[in-house]
C-alpha positions as CSV (number, residue, x, y, z in Angstrom):
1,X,55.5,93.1,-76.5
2,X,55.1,96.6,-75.5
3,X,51.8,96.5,-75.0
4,X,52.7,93.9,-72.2
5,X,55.5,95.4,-70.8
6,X,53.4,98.9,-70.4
7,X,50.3,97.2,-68.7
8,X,53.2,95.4,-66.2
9,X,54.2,99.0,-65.7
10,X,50.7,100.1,-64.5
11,X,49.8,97.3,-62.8
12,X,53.3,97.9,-61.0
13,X,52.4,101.4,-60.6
14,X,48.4,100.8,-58.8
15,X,50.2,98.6,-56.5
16,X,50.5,101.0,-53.8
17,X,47.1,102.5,-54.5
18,X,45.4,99.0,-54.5
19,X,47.4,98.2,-51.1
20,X,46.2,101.6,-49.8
21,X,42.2,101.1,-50.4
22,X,42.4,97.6,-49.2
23,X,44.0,98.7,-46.2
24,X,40.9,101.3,-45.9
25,X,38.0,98.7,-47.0
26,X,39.6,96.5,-44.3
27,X,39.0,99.3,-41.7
28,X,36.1,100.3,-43.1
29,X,34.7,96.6,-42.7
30,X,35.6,96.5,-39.5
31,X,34.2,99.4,-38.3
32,X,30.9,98.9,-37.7
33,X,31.3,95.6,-35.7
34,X,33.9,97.3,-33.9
35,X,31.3,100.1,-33.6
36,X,28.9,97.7,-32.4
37,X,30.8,96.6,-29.9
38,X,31.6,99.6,-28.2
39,X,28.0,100.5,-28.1
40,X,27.2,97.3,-26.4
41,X,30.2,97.8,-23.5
42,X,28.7,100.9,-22.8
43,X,25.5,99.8,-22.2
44,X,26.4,97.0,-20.2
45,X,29.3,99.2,-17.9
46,X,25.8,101.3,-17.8
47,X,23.6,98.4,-16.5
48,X,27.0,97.5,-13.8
49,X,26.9,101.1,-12.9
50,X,23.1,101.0,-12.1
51,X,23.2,98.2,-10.3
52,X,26.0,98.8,-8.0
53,X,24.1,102.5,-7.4
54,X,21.2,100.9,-6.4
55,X,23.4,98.6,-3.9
56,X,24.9,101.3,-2.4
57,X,22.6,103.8,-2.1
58,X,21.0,100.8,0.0
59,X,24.0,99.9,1.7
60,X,24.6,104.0,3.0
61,X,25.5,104.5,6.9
62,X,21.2,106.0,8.2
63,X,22.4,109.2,8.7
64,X,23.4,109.7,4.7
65,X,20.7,107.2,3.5
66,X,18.4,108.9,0.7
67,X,14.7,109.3,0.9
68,X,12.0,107.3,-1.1
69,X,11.5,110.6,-3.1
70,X,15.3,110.9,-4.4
71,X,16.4,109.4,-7.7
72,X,19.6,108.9,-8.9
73,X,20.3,108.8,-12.5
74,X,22.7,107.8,-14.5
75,X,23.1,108.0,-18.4
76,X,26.4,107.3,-20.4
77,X,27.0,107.3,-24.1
78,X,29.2,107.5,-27.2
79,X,29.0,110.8,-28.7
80,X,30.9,111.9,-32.0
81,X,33.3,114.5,-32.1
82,X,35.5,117.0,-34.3
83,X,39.4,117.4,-33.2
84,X,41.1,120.7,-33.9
85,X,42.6,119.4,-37.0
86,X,39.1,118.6,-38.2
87,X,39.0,114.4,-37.9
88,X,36.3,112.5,-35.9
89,X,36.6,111.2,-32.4
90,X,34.6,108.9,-30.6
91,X,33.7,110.7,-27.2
92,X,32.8,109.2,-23.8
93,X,30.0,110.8,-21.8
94,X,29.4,109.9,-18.1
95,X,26.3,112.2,-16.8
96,X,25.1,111.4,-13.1
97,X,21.9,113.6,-11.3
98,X,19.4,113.5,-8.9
99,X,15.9,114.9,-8.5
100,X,14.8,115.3,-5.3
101,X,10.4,115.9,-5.3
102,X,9.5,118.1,-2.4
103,X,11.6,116.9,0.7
104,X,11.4,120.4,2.2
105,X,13.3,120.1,5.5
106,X,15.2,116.7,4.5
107,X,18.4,116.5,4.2
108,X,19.1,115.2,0.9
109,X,19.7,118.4,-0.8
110,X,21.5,121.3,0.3
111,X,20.2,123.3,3.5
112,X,19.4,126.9,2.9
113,X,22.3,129.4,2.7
114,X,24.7,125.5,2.4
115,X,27.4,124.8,-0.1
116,X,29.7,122.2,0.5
117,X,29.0,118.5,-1.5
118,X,28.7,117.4,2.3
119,X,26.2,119.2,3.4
120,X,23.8,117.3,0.9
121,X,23.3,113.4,1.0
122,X,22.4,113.2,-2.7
123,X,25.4,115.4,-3.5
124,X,27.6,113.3,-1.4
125,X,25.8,110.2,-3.1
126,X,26.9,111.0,-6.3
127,X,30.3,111.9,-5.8
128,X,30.7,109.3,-4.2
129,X,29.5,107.2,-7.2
130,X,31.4,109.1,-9.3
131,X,34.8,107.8,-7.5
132,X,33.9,104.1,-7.4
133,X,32.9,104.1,-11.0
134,X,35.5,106.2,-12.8
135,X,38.2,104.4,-10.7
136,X,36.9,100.9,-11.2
137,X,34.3,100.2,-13.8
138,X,35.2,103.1,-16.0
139,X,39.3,103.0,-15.5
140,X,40.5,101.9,-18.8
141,X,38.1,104.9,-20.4
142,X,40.1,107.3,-17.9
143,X,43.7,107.1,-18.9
144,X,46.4,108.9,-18.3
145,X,46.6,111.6,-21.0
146,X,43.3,111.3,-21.7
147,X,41.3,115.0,-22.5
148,X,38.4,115.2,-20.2
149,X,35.5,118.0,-19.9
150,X,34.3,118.4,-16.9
151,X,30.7,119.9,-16.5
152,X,29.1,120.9,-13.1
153,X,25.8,121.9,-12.7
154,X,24.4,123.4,-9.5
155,X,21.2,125.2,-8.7
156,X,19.7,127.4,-5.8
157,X,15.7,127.9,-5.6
158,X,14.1,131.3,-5.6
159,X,14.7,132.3,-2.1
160,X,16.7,135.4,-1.9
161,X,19.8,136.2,0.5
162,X,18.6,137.7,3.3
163,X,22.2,137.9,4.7
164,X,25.8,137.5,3.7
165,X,26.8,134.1,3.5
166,X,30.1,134.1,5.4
167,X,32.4,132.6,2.9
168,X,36.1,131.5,3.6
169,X,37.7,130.8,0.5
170,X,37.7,126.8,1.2
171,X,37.7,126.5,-2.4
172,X,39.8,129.5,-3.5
173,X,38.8,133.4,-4.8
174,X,37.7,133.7,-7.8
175,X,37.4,137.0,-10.3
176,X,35.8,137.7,-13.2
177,X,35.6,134.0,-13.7
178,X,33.5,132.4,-16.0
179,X,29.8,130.7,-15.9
180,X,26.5,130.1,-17.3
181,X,23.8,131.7,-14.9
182,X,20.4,131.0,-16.6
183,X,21.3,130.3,-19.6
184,X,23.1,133.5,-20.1
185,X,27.1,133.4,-20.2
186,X,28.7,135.9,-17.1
187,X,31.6,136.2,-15.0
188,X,31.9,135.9,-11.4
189,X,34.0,137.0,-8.8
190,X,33.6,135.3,-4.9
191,X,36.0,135.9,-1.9
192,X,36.0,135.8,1.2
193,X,36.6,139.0,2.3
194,X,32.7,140.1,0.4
195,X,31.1,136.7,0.9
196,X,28.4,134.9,-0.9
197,X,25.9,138.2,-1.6
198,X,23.6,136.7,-4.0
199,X,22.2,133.3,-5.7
200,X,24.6,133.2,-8.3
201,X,27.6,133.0,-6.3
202,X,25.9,130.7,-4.1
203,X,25.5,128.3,-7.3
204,X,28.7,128.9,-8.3
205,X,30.9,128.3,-5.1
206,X,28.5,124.7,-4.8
207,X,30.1,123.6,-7.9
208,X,33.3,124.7,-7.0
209,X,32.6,122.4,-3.5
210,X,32.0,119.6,-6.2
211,X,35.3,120.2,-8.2
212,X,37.2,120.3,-5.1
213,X,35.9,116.6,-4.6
214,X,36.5,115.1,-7.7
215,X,40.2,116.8,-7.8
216,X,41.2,115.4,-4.6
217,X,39.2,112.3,-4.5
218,X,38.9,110.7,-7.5
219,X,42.7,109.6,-8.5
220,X,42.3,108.9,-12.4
221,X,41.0,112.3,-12.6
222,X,44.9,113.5,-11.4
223,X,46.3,111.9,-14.7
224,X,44.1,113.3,-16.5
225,X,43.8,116.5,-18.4
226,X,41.0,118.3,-16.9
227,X,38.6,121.1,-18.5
228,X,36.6,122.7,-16.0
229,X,33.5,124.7,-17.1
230,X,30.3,125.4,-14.4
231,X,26.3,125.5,-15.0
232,X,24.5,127.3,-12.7
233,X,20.9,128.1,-12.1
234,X,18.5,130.0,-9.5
235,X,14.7,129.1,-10.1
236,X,12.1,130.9,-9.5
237,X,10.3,128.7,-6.9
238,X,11.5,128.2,-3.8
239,X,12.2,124.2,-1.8
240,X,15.3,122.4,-1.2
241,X,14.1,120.3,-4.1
242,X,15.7,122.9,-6.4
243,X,19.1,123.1,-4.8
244,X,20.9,120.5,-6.3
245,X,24.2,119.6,-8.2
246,X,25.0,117.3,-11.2
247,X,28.5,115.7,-12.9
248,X,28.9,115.4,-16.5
249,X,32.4,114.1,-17.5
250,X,32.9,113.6,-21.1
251,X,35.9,111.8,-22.3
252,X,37.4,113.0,-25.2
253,X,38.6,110.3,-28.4
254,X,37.9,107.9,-25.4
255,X,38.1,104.7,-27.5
256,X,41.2,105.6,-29.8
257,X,43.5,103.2,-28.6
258,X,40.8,100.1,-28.3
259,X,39.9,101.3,-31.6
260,X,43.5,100.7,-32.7
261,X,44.0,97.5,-31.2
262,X,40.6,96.3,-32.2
263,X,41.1,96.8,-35.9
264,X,44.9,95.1,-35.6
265,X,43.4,92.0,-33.7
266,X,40.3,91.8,-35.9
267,X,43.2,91.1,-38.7
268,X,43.7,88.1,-36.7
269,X,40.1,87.3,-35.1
270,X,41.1,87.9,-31.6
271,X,37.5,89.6,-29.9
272,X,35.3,87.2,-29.7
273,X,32.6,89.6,-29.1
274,X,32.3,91.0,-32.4
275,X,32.0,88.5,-35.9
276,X,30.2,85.9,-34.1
277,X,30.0,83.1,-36.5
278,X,27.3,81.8,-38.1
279,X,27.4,78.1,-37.7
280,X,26.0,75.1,-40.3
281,X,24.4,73.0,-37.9
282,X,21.0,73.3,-35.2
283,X,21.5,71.5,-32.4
284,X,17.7,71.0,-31.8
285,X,18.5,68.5,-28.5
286,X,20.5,71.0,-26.7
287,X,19.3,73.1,-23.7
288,X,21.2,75.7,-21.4
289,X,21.0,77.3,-19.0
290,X,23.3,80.6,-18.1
291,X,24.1,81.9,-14.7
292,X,25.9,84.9,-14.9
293,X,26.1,86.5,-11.2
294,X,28.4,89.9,-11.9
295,X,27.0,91.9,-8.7
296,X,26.0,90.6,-5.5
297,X,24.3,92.8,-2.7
298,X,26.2,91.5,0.3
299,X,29.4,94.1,0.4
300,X,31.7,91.1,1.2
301,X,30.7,89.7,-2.0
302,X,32.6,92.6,-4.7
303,X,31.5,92.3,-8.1
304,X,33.0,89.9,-10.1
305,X,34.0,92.1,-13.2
306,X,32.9,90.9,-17.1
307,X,30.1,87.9,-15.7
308,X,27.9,89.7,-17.3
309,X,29.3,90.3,-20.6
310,X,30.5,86.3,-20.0
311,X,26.7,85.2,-20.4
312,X,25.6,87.8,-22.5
313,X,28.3,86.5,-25.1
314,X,28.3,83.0,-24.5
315,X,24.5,83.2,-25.3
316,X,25.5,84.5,-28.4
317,X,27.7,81.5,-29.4
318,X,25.0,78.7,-28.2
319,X,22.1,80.5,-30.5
320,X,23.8,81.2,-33.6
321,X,27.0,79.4,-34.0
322,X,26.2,76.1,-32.0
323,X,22.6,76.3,-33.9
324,X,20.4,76.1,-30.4
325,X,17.0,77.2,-30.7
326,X,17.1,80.6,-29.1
327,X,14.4,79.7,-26.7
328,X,16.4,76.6,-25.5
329,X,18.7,79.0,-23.9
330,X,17.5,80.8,-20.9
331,X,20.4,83.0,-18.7
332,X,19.7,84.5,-15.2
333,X,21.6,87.7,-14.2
334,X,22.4,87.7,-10.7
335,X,20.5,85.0,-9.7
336,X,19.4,83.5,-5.9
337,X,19.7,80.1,-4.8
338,X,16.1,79.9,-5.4
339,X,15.9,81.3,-8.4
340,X,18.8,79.4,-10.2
341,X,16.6,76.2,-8.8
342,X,13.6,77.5,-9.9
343,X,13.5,79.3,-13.0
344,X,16.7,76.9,-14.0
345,X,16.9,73.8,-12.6
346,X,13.4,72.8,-12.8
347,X,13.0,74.3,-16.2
348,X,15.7,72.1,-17.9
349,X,14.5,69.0,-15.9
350,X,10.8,69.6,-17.3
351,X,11.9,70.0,-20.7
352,X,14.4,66.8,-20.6
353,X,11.2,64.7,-19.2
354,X,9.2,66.3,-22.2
355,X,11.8,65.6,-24.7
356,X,12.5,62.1,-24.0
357,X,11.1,58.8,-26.2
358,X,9.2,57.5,-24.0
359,X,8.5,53.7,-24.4
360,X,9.4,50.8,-22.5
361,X,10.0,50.9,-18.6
362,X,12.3,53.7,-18.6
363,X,12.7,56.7,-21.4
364,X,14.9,57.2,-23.8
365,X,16.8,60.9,-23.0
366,X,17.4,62.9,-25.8
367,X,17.8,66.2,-23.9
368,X,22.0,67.5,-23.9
369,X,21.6,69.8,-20.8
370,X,24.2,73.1,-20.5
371,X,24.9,74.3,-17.7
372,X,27.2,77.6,-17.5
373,X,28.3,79.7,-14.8
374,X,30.2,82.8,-14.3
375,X,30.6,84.7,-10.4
376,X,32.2,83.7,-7.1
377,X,32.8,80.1,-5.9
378,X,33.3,78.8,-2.2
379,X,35.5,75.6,-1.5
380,X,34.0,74.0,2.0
381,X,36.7,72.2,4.3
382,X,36.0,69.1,2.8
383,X,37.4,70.2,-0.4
384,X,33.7,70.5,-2.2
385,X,33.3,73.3,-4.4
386,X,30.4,75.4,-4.6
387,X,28.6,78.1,-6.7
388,X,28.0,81.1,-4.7
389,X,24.2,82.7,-5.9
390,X,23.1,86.4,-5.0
391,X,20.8,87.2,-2.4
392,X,22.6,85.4,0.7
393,X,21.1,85.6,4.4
394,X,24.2,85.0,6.1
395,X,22.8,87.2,9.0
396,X,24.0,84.3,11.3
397,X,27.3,84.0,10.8
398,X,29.1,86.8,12.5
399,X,32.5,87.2,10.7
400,X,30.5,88.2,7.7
401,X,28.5,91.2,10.3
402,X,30.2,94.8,10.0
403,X,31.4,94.8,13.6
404,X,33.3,91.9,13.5
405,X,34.5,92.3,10.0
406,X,38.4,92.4,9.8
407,X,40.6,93.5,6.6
408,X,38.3,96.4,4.8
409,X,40.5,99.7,4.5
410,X,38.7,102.1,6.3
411,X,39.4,106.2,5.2
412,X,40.1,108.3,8.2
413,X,39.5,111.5,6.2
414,X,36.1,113.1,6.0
415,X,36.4,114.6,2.5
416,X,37.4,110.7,1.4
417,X,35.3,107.8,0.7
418,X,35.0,104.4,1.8
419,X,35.6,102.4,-1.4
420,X,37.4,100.0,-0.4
421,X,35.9,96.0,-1.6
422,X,39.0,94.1,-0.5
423,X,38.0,91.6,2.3
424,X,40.0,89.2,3.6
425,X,37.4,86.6,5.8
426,X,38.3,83.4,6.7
427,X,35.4,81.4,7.9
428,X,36.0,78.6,11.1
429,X,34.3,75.2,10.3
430,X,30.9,76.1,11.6
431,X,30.4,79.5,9.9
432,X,31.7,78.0,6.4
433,X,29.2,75.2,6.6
434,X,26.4,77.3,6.8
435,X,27.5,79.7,4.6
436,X,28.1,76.6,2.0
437,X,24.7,76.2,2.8
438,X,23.4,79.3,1.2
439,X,25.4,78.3,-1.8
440,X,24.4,75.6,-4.4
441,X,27.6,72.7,-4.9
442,X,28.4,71.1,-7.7
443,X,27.5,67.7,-6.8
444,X,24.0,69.2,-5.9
445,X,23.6,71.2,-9.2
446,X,24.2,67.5,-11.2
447,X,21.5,66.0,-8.1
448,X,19.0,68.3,-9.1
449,X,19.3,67.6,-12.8
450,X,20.3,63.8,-12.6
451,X,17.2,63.2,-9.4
452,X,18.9,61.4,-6.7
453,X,18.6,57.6,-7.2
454,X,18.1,55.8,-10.6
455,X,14.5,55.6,-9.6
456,X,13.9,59.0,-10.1
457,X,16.9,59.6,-12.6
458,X,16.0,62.6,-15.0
459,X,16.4,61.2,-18.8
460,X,19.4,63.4,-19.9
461,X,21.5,62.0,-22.7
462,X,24.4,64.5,-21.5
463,X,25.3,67.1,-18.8
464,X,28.0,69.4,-19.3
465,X,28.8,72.0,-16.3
466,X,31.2,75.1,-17.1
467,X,32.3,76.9,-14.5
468,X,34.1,80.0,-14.6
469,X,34.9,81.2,-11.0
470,X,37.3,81.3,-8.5
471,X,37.1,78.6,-5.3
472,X,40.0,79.7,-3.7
473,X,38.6,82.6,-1.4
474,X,39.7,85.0,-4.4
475,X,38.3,87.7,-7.0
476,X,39.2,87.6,-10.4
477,X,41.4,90.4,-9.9
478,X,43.5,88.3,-8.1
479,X,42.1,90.3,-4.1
480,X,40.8,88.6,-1.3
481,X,37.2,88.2,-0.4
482,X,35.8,85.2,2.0
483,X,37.1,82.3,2.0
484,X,36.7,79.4,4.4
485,X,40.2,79.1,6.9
486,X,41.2,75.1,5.7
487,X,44.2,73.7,4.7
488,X,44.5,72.2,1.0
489,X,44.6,69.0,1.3
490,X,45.7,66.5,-1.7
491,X,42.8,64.3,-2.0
492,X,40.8,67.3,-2.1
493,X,40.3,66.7,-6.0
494,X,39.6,63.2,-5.6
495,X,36.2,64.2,-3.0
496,X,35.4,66.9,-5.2
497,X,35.6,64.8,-8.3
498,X,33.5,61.8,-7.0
499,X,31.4,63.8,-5.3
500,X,30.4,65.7,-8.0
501,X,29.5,62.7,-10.4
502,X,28.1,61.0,-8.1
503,X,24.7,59.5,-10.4
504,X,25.4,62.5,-12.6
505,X,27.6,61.2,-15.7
506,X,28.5,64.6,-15.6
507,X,31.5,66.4,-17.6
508,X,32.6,69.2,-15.7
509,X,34.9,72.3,-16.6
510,X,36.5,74.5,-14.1
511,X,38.3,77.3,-14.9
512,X,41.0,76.8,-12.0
513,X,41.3,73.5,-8.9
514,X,39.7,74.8,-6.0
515,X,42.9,75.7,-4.7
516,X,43.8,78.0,-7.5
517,X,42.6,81.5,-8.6
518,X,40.2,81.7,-12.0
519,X,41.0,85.3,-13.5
520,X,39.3,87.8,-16.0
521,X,41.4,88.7,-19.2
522,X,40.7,92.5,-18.9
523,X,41.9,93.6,-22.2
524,X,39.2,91.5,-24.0
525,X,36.3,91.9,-21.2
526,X,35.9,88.0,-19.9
527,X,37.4,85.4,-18.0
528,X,40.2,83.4,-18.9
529,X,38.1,80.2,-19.4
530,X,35.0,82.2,-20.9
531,X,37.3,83.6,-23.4
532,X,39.3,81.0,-25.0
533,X,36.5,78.9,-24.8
534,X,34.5,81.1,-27.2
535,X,38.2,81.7,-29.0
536,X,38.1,77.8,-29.6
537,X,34.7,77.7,-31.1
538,X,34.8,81.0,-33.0
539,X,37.5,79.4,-34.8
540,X,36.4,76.1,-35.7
541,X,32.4,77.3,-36.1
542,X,32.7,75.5,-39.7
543,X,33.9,72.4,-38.7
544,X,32.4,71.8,-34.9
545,X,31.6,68.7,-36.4
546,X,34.8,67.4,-36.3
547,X,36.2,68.6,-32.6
548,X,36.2,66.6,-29.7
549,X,35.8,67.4,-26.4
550,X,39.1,66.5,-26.0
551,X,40.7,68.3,-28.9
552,X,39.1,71.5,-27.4
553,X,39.9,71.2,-23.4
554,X,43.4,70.9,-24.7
555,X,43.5,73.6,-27.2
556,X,41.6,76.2,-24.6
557,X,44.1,74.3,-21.6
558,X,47.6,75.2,-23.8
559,X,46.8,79.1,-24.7
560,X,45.1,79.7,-21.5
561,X,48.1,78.9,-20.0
562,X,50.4,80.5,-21.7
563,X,48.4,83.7,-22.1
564,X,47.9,84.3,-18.5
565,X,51.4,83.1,-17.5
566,X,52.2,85.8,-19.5
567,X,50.1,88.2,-17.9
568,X,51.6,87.3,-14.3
569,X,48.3,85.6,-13.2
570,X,49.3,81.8,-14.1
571,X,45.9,79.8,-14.6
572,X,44.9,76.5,-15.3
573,X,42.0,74.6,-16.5
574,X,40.6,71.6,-14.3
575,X,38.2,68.8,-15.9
576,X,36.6,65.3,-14.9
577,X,33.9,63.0,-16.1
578,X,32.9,59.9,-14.4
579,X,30.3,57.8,-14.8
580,X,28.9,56.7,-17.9
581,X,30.9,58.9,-20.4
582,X,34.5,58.2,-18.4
583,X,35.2,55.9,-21.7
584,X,34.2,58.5,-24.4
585,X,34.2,62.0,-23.3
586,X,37.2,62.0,-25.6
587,X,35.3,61.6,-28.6
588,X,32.4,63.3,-27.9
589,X,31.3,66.5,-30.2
590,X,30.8,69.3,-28.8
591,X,28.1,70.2,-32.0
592,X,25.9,67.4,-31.7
């Protein structure tokens, strides 16, 4: 009897210590998913930040425009670190530069004897990078609070001062202040009562130009607590190739707080991005295809945030929880009309022609044909919805041309940039038909895949079209963008819905009506739809089986809802299925 009562005792007593380690396997576990994860939102804010350089580097007024010889480059990445009391932080590094190869006389470096950011295009360019992505695609890693180094680097060539360089303390005086100078630590002093008398304080007063920019410019960078250290350089050779500035912004336990509230929704399965499960079927008769159009290069066409990471993920999901051959699954970034038709369209038609039994007068389809979609949607004035590709030539329609553009927020001071993406542009009748025609509608996308008579039907046993986008003239931020000037009308659904089936037997899932905004769940990087979709299926991966079509509409439909009611941005789902699966969608799997 004692014998029993002490081992209760100590099994009373490890309690605590048993509770403790779980909790600590548990984060342990979860780290490197979570880990994971981080690694792969960097790299894809990284590919969005390239992207959108390359746009508007193209889209620059002529007399900032960059020369074929100047390269911007950006690099971000997650970088361990030690806080004072000695624990490890996760740091966020944001490093943007340009090289400039032999444009002696251009302007896209600094004159001679020149200091301020303005002065140079690709010091102007990068700055003005630097505001649109720490204020947009990199807010959430800026927050208020946050510790932030801030690293400047700026270079004259080997040209010495033949002159004073009249200085007048635009961006202060400064004594005995610290720098790097050729890799040799020194302190500095610069008024304006001496000038700029030598290289060095050239260098140094073209980073302070650069400071001055992101401190009155860039507005996350006012709530944050800022570190300010400089990097300077004189080379030996001379050419305005060599006088050049750089930004490096690291970010300091960056990720502590999605870290946090990773590990506590893990508990519960929440990211969908991370744990991906494996499923216990293959669903060898399924084929998809995956639009996902995040950046468009017209500037009334803003980005439309997380489409990206939307097909990247649901990729994921088709291959290795819904069992589809990974070569069966073929997703298009930013796609054109005639690239979605071509590298698409025509490659899931070919493969359901390939696929099907043939014998007898007409084949028997086996093909089940995916089709998902994440960007910006148009609604025409007959109420027909329509996926918006990249690439548009809506050079003919003149609301959409910068002169006649109304709504964009223009800055009125120099030292400020233009980064404004709002745009408010209702199209007339005539200018929304042909921009509808740039787009591809939904009817059109189940034409191409269905043919357009019974004659020259295409043998698919099933189509199913997801499409997360908004067709209301909004973002999925909730601003404006174009939009064509009609009135809602009531049996807008009705046209929409028979025109869309029309030979297609088509089951068709839209994030919001075409009179209703589709938006993006920001804490968890994806639309609404996109998001609870994957939700649905990450949680029933074991038993797809035995889910309906049906039992998941309603399922994604109710906590959609509710979530983004929640949230202030009230969404919901719109379906419809005609044709020959009006009587079962209901009990159709979605695994089989």
């Amino acid at each position: 009897m004692k014998r029993v009562v002490f081992t209760l005792l100590a099994v009373l007593a490890m309690l605590p210590l048993c509770a403790q380690r779980g909790e600590k396997e548990l984060n342990k576990e979860y780290e490197a998913a979570i880990r994971e994860y981080l690694e792969q939102d960097v790299a894809g804010r990284q590919r969005t930040m390239q992207r959108r350089a390359q746009q508007m580097l193209v889209n620059l007024p002529n007399e900032y425009k960059l020369y074929d010889e100047s390269y911007v480059t950006i690099r971000t990445e997650i970088v361990e670190g030690l806080k004072e009391n000695g624990e490890k932080e996760l740091n966020y590094v944001y490093d943007i530069s340009y090289n400039c190869k032999h444009l002696e006389g251009y302007t896209d470096d600094y004159p001679l004897g020149a200091f301020a950011w303005e002065t140079s295009n690709s010091c102007r360019a990068i700055c003005s990078l630097t505001k649109t992505f720490v204020e947009d695609v990199l807010n959430d890693i800026f927050r208020a609070g946050k510790a932030v180094s801030v690293k400047i680097f700026s270079s004259t060539d080997g040209t010495e001062l033949s002159r004073v360089i009249p200085y007048n303390g635009e961006y202060g005086n400064f004594r005995y202040c610290p720098t790097v100078f050729n890799g040799e630590p020194l302190r500095i002093s610069v008024d304006s009562a001496t000038g700029i008398q030598n290289n060095c304080q050239l260098a140094y007063i073209r980073a302070q130009s650069v400071r001055e920019f992101l401190e009155n410019n860039v507005r996350n960078l006012a709530r944050t607590q800022n570190d300010y250290s400089y990097v300077t350089r004189s080379y030996a050779d001379t050419g305005a190739h060599y006088r050049r500035s750089s930004i490096e912004l690291t970010v300091h336990d960056a990720f502590r707080e999605t870290i946090e509230l990773m590990t506590a929704d893990k508990m519960q399965d929440d990211y969908v991005d991370v744990n991906i499960p494996q499923g216990t079927g293959n669903y060898d008769n399924a084929y998809v295809l995956i639009v996902a159009n995040e950046d468009y290069d017209h500037k009334f066409l803003p980005a439309v945030p997380y489409a990206s990471n939307d097909g990247e993920v649901m990729q994921r999901y088709f291959v290795k929880t819904l069992g589809v051959p990974a070569r069966q699954v073929k997703v298009l970034h930013n796609a054109s009309k005639a690239q979605i038709k071509d590298e698409g369209i025509h490659w899931l038609t070919d493969l359901s022609q390939a696929v099907a039994l043939k014998g007898g007068e007409t084949p028997t389809p086996q093909a089940d044909i995916y089709v998902y979609f994440a960007g910006h949607g148009f609604t025409d004035f007959d109420g027909v919805t329509y996926m918006v590709p990249n690439n548009l030539d809506v050079s003919d329609i003149k609301a959409l041309q910068d002169k006649k553009s109304k709504g964009c927020c223009k800055r009125k001071k120099k030292a400020q940039v233009d980064d404004c993406q709002a745009y408010d542009i209702a199209l007339k009748r005539g200018e929304a038909a042909r921009f509808a025609k740039q787009c591809i509608a939904v009817d059109t996308l189940c034409a191409w895949l269905k043919g357009k008579d019974k004659r020259n039907a295409y043998p698919v046993n099933r189509l199913t079209v997801i499409l997360d986008a908004s067709f209301d003239g909004h973002q999925r931020n909730g601003g404006l963008m174009v939009r064509s000037d009609r009135k809602v009308e009531a049996n807008d659904a009705k046209k929409s819905k028979r025109k869309a089936n029309k030979n297609s037997d088509a089951i068709v899932l839209m994030a919001a009506k075409a009179d209703k905004t589709a938006f993006s769940y920001d804490a968890y990087h994806h639309g609404f739809l996109t998001y609870f979709l994957l939700k649905e299926v990450k949680g029933m991966a074991s038993q797809l089986d035995s889910y309906s079509y049906q039992d998941i509409y309603e399922a994604v439909d109710r906590k959609l809802n509710k979530e983004s009611a929640l949230q202030g941005k009230w969404q919901e789902l719109y379906g419809y299925v005609d044709g020959k699966h009006a009587g079962d969608w209901k009990t159709l799997k979605l695994g089989k």
